[in-house]
DOKOLZA-44651 format. One record per residue: residue number from 1; residue in three letters; z, x, y of N, C-alpha, C in turn. Coordinates in nm, 3 decimals. Example, Ala and Ser with C-alpha at 12.3 -4.5 7.8 and 13.67 -1.06 7.14 Angstrom:
2
1  ALA  0.780  1.319  -0.569  0.780  1.230  -0.450  0.780  1.320  -0.330;
2  SER  0.708  1.285  -0.225  0.714  1.367  -0.106  0.787  1.290  0.003;
// end
This chain:
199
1  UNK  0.000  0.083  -0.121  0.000  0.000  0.000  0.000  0.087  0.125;
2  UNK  0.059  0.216  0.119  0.079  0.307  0.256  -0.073  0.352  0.277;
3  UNK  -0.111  0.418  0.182  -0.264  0.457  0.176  -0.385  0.329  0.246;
4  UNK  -0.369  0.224  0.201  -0.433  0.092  0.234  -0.420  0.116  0.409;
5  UNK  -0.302  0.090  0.411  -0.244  0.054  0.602  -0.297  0.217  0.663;
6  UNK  -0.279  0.282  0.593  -0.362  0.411  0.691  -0.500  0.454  0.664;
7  UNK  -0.575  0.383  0.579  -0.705  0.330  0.592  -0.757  0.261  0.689;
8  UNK  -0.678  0.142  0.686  -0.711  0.017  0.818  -0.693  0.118  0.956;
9  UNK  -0.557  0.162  0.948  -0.565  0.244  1.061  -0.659  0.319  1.138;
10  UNK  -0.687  0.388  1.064  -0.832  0.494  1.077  -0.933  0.385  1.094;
11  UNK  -0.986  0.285  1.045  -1.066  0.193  1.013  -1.079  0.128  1.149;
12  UNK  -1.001  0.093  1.213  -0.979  -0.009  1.312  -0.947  0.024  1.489;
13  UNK  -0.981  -0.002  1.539  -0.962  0.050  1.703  -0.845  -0.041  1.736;
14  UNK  -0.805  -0.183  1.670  -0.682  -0.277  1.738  -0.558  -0.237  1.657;
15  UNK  -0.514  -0.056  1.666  -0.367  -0.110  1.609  -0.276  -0.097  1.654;
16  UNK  -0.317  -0.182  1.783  -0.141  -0.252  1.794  -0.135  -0.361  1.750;
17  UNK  -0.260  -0.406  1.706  -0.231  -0.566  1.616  -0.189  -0.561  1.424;
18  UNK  -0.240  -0.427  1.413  -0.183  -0.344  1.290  -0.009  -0.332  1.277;
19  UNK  0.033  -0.234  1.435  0.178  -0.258  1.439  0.295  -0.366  1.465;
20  UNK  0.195  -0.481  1.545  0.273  -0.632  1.546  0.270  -0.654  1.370;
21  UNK  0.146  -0.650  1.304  0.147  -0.700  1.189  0.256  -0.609  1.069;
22  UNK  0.236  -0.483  1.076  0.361  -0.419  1.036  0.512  -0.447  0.990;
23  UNK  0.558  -0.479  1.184  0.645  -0.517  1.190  0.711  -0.697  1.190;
24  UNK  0.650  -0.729  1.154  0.617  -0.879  1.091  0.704  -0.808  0.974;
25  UNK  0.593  -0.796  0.923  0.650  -0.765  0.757  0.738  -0.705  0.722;
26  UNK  0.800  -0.588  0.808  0.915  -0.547  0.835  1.033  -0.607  0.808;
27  UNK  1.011  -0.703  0.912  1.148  -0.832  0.971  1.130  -0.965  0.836;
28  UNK  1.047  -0.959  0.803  1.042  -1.006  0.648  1.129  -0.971  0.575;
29  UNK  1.079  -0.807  0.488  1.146  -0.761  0.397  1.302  -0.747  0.445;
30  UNK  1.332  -0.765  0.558  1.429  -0.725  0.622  1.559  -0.819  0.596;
31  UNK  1.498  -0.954  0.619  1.570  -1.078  0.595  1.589  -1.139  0.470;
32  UNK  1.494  -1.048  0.376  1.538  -1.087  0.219  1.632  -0.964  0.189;
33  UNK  1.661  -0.910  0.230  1.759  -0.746  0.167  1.701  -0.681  0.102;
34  UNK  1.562  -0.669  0.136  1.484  -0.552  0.019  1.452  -0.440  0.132;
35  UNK  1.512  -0.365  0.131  1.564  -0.261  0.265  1.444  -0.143  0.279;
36  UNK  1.396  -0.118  0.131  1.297  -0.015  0.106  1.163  -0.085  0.152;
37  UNK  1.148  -0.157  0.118  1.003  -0.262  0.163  1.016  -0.223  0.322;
38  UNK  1.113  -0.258  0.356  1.132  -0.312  0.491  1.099  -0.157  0.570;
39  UNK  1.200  -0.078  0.500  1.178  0.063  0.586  1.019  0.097  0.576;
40  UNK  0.965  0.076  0.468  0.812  0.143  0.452  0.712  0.091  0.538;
41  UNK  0.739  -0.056  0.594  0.691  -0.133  0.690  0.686  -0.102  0.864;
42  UNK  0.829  -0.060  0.865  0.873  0.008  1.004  0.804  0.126  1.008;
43  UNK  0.788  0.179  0.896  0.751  0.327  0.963  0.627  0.333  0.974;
44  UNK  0.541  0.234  0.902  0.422  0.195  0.966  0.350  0.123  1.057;
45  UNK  0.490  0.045  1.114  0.483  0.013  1.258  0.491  0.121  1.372;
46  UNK  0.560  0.251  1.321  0.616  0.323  1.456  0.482  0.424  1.430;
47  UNK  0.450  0.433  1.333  0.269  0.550  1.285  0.194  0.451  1.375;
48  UNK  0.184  0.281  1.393  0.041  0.261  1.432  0.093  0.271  1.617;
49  UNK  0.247  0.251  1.608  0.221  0.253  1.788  0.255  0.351  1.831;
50  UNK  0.238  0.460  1.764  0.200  0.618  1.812  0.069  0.632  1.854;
51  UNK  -0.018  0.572  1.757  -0.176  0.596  1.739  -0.220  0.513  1.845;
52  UNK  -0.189  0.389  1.879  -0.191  0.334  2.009  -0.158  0.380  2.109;
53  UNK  -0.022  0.452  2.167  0.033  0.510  2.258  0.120  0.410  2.317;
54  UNK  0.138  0.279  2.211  0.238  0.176  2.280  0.395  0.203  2.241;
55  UNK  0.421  0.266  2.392  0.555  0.336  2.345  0.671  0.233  2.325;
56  UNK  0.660  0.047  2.416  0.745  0.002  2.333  0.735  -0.083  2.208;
57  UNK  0.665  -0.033  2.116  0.640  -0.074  1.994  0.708  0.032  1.920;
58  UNK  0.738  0.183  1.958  0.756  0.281  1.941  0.903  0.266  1.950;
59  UNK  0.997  0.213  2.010  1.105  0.217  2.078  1.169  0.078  1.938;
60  UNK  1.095  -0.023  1.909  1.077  -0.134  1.807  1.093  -0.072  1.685;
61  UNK  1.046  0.031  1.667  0.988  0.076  1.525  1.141  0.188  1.554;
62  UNK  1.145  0.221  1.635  1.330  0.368  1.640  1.430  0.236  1.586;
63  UNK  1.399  0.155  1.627  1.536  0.067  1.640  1.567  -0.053  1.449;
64  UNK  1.468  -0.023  1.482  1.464  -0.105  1.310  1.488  -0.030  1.206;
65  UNK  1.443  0.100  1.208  1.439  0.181  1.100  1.601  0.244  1.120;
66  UNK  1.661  0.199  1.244  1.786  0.230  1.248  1.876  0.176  1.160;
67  UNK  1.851  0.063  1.166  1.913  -0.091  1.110  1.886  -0.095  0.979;
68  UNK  1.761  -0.009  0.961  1.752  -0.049  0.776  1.805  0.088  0.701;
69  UNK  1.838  0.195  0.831  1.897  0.326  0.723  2.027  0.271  0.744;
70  UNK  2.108  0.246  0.826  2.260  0.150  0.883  2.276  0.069  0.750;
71  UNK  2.189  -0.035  0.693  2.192  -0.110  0.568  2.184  -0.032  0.464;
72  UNK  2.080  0.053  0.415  2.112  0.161  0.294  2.205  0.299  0.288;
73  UNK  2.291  0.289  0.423  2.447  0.321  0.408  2.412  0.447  0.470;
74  UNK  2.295  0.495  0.534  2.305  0.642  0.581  2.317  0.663  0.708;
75  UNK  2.422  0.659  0.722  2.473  0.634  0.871  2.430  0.742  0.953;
76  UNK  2.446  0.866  0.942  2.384  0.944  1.007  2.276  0.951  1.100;
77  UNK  2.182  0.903  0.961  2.023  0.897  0.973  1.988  0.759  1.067;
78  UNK  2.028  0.652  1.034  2.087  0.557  1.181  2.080  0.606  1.333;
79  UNK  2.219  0.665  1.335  2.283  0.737  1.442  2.095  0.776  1.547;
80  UNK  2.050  0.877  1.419  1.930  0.971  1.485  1.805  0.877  1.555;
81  UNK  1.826  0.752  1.475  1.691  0.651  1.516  1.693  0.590  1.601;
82  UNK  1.885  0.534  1.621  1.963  0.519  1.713  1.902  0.569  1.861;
83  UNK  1.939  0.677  1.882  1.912  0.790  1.973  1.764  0.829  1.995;
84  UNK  1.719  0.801  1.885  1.559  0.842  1.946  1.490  0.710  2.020;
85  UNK  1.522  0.582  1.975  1.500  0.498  2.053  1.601  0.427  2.143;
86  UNK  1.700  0.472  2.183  1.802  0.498  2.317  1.685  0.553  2.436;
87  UNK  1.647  0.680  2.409  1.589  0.763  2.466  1.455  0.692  2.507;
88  UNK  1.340  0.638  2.413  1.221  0.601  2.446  1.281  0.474  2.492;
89  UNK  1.371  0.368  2.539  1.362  0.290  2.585  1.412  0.333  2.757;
90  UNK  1.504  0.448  2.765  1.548  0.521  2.936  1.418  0.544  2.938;
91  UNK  1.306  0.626  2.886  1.220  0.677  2.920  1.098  0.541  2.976;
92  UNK  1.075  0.438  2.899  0.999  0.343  2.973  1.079  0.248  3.045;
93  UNK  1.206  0.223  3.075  1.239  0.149  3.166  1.278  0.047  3.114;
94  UNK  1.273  0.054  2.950  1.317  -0.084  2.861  1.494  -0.087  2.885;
95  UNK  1.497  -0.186  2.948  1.633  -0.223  2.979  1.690  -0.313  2.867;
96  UNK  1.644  -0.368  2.818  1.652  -0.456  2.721  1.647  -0.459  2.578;
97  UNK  1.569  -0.304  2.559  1.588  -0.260  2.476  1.672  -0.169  2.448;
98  UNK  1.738  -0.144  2.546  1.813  -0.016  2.546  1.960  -0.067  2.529;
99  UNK  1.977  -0.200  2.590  2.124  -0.269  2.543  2.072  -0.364  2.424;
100  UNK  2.020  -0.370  2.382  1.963  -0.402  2.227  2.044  -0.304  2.144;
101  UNK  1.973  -0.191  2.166  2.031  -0.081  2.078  2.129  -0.007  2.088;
102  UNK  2.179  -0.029  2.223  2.360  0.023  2.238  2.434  -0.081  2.118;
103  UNK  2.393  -0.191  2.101  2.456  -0.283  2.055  2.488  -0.257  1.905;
104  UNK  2.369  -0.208  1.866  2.361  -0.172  1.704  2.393  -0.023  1.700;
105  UNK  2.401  0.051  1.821  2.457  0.130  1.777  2.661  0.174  1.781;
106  UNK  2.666  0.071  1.897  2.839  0.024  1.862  2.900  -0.067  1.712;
107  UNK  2.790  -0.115  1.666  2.831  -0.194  1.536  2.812  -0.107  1.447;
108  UNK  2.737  -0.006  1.400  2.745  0.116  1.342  2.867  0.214  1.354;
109  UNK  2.867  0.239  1.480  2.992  0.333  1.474  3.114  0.204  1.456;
110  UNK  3.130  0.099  1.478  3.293  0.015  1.451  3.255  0.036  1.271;
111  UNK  3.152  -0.001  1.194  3.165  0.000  1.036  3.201  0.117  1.030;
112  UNK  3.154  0.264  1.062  3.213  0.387  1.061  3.355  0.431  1.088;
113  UNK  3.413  0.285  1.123  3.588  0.357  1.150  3.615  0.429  1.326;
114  UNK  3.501  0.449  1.394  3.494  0.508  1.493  3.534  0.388  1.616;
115  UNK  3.624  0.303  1.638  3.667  0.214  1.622  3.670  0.244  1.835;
116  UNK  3.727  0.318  1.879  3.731  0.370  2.009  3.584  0.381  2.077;
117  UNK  3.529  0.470  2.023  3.370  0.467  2.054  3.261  0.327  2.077;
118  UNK  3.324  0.282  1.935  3.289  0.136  1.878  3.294  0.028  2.058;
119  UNK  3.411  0.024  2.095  3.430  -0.022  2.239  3.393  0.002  2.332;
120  UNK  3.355  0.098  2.401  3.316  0.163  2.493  3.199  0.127  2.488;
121  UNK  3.081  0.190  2.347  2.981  0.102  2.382  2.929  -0.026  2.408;
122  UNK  3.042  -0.130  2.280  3.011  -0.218  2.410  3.018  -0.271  2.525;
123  UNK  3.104  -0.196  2.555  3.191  -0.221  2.749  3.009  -0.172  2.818;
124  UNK  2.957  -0.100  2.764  2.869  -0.055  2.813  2.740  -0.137  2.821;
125  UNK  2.705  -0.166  2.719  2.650  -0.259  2.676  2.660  -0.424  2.702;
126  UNK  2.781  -0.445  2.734  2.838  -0.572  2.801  2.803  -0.596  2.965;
127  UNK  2.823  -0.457  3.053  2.778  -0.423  3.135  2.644  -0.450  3.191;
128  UNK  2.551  -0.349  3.113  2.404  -0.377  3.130  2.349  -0.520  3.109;
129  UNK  2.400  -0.622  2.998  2.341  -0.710  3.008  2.373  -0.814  3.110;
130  UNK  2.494  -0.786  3.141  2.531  -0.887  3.314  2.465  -0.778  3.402;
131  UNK  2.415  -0.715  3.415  2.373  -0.670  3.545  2.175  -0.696  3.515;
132  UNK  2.147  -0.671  3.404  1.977  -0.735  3.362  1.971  -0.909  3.358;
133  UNK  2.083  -0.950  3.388  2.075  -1.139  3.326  2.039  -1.148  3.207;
134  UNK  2.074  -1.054  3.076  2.009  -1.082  2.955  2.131  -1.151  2.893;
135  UNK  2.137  -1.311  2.925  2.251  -1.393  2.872  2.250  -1.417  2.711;
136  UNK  2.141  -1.391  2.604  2.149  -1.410  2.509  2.234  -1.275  2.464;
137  UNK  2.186  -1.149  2.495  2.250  -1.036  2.462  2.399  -1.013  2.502;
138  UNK  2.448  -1.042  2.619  2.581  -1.117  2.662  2.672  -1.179  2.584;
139  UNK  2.625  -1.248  2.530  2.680  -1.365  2.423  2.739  -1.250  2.283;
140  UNK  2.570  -1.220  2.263  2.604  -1.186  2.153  2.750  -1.011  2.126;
141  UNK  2.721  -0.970  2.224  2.839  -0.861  2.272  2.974  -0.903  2.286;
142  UNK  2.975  -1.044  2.375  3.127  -1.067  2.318  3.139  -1.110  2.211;
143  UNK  3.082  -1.190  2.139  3.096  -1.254  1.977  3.151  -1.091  1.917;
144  UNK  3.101  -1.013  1.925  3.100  -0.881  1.855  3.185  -0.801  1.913;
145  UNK  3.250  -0.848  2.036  3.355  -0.750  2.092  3.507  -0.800  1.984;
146  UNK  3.504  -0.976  2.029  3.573  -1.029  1.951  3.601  -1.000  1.801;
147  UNK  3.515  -1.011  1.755  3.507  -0.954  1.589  3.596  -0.861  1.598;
148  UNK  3.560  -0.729  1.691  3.626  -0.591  1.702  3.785  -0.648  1.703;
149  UNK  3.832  -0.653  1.786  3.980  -0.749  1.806  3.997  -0.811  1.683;
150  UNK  3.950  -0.899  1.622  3.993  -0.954  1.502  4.004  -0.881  1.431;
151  UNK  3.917  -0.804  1.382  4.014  -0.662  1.237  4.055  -0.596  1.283;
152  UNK  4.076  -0.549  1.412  4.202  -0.485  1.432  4.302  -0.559  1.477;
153  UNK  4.359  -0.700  1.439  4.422  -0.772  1.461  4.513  -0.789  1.526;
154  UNK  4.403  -0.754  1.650  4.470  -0.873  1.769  4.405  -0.953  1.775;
155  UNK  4.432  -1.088  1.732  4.439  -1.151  1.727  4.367  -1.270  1.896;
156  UNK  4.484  -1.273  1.913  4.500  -1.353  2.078  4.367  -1.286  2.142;
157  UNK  4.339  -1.106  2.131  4.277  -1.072  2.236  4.101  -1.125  2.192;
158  UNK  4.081  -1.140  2.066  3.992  -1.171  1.989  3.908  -1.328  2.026;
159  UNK  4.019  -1.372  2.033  3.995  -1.527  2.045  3.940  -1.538  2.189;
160  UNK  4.021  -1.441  2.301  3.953  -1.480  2.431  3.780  -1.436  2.495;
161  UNK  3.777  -1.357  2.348  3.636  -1.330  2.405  3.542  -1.393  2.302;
162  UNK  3.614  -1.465  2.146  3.518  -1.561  2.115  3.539  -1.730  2.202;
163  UNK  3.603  -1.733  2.320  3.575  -1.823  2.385  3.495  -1.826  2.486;
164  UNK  3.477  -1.674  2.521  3.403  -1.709  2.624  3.243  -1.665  2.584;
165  UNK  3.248  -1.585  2.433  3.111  -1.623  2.354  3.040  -1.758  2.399;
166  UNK  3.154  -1.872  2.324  3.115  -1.975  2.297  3.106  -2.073  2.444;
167  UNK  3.102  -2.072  2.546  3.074  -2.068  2.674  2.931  -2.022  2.656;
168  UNK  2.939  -1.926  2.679  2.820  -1.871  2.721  2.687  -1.919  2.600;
169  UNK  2.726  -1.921  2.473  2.565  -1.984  2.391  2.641  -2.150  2.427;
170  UNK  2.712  -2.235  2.410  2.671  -2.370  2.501  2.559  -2.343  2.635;
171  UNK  2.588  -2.261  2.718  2.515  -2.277  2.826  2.394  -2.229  2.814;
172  UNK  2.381  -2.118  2.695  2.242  -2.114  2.667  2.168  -2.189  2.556;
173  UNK  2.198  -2.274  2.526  2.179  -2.385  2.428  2.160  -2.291  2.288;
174  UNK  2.252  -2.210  2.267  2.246  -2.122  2.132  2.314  -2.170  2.023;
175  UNK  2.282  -2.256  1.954  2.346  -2.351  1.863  2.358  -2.283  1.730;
176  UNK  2.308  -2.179  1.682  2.376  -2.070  1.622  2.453  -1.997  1.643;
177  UNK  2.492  -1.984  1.782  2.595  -1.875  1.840  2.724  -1.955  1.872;
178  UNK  2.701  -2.056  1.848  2.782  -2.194  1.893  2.873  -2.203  1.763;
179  UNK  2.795  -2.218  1.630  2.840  -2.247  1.542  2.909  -2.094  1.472;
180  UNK  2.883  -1.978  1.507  2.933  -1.867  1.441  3.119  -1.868  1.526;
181  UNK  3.112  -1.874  1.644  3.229  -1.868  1.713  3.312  -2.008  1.672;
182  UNK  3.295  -2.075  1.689  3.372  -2.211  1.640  3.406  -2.153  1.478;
183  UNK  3.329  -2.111  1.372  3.401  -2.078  1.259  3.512  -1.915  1.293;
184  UNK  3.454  -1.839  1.368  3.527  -1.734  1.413  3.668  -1.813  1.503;
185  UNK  3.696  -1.879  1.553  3.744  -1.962  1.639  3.873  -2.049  1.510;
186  UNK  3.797  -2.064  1.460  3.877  -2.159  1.319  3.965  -2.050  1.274;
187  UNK  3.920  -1.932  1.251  3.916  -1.812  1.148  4.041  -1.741  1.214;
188  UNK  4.093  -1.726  1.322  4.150  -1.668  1.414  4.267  -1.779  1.437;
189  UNK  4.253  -1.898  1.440  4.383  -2.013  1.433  4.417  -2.010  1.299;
190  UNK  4.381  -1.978  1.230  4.415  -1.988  1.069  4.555  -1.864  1.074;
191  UNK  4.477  -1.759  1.127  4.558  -1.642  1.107  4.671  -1.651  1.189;
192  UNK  4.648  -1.681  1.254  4.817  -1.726  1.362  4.876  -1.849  1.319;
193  UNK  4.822  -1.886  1.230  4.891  -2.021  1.209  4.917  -2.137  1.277;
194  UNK  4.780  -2.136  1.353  4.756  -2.269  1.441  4.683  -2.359  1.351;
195  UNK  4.739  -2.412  1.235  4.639  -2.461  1.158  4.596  -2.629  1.254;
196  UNK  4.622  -2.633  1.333  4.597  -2.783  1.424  4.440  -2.754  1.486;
197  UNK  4.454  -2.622  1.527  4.330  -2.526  1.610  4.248  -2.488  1.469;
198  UNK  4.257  -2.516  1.369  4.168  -2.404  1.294  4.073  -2.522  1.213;
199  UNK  4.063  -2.637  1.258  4.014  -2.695  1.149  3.944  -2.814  1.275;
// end
């Protein structure tokens, strides 16, 4: 199949419609947990938007292949994809991508135990997206700040930022983000023993 896609490659003058299509398939294999599919996909998304020169397809393709070495446990190798598309997103001005990937790269280092670091980026990351108006990314930073607070159990401090998660996807009509905090929300009265609040 790699041989095939770098046939077409060579074959074809449109591939950035090669690397949309790529990474399609990518975010496919991605969402069934077949992690190897998925990586072999990315990296033939980030080969065709080299060959294009579309650097944020390039910045797409750092950030996924982050997420799928992060899933087959090589944290390291993460970290590096991390950072290489940190970098190509300062370098084009991707603001959006760049607190994208602060994001995954603070949820990497909190699974790593790096638990201090873990915060900061997202203070950082929390930051950038109130100052870009990127209210979906907002949301999703406190949901995930909260989390942080919950296993390290505090508790109380946890809850105040899955409330104001859940604020913020009501107002963005995020009815998945709605429903993750309300069970996080449940999950957190349980443990204090608000069972009146948890249900």
């Amino acid at each position: 199949a790699a041989t095939d896609f770098r046939q077409e490659l060579d074959a074809t003058s449109d591939t950035e419609f090669l690397g949309r299509l790529a990474s399609l398939m990518g975010m496919f294999y991605q969402d069934q947990a077949k992690y190897d599919l998925a990586k072999e996909w990315f990296e033939r998304k980030l080969e065709a938007s080299l060959a294009s020169a579309d650097q944020y397809g390039v910045r797409i393709a750092q950030g996924s292949l982050g997420i799928i070495a992060s899933r087959l446990g090589d944290k390291e190798l993460a970290a590096e994809w991390y950072a290489k598309a940190l970098a190509t997103a300062e370098r084009i001005g991707d603001k959006n991508g760049y607190g994208k990937t602060l994001m995954d790269m603070a949820v990497l280092e909190r699974n790593a135990g790096r638990n201090e670091e873990a915060r900061e980026t997202y203070r950082r990351c929390l930051t950038l997206a109130r100052q870009i108006g990127n209210r979906r990314l907002e949301q999703t930073v406190l949901y995930n700040i909260g989390e942080a607070h919950y296993y390290d159990e505090e508790i109380e401090k946890a809850r105040e930022y899955f409330l104001q998660a859940l604020e913020l996807a009501r107002e963005i009509n995020d009815k998945v983000g709605v429903s993750y905090c309300y069970d996080a929300l449940g999950d957190s009265a349980f443990t204090l023993g608000k069972l009146d609040d948890a249900y």
